[in-house]
C-alpha positions, 0 to 999 in steps of 0.5 A, spaced: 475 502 467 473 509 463 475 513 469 481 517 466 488 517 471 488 522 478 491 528 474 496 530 479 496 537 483 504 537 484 507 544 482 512 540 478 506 538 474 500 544 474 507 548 471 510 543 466 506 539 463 511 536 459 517 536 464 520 528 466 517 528 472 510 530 470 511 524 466 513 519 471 507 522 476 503 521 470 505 514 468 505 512 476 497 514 475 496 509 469 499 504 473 495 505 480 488 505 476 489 498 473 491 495 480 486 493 485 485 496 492 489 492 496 495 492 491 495 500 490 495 501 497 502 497 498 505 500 491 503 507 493 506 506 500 512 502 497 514 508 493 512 513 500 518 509 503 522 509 498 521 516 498 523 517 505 521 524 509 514 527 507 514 520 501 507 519 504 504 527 503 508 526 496 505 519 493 498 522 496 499 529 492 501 525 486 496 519 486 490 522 489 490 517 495 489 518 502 495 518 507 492 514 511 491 509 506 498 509 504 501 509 511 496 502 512 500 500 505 506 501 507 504 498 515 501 491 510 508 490 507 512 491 513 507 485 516 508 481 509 516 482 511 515 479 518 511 474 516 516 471 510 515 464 510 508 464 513 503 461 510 498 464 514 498 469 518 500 469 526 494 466 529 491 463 523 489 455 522 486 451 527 486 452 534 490 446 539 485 441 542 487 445 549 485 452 547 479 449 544 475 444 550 476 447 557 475 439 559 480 437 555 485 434 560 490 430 558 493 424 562 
């Protein structure tokens, strides 16, 4: 990975190199390069929740991510909680003997 981390195009961070948060957005930027897509796309939406209205305009302006990206982050770890305890998501696995053969009539 040689590409450098997205610079984030925030006001706080193209006024004020040096504040806290241009630091912050600087080492979410670090982290988010060195996940893969699937985790960036929860991580990024996990921060957009936590940020609450607009989280999702923010974490796209801070991390250079699509909104729809993030949002399908966010929509993924909303699934995951649904599913806690699944091993397979709903629908998964073999299906039953009477779903698969129409001629299967049991006695």
């Amino acid at each position: 990975m040689n590409q450098a981390p997205y610079q984030c195009q925030c006001i706080d961070c193209r006024s004020e190199l040096a504040s806290a948060i241009a630091q912050e957005h600087r080492m979410i930027n670090q982290l988010v390069r060195m996940l893969n897509e699937k985790q960036r796309r929860q991580f990024v939406g996990l921060l957009a929740k936590q940020a609450g209205y607009g989280g999702i305009q923010r974490m796209a302006q801070i991390t250079g991510l699509h909104r729809a990206t993030i949002a399908r982050g966010q929509g993924e770890l909303e699934e995951a909680q649904a599913e806690e305890g699944r091993i397979r998501r709903q629908g998964g696995g073999r299906q039953l003997i009477e779903k698969k053969s129409r001629s299967y009539c049991p006695s």
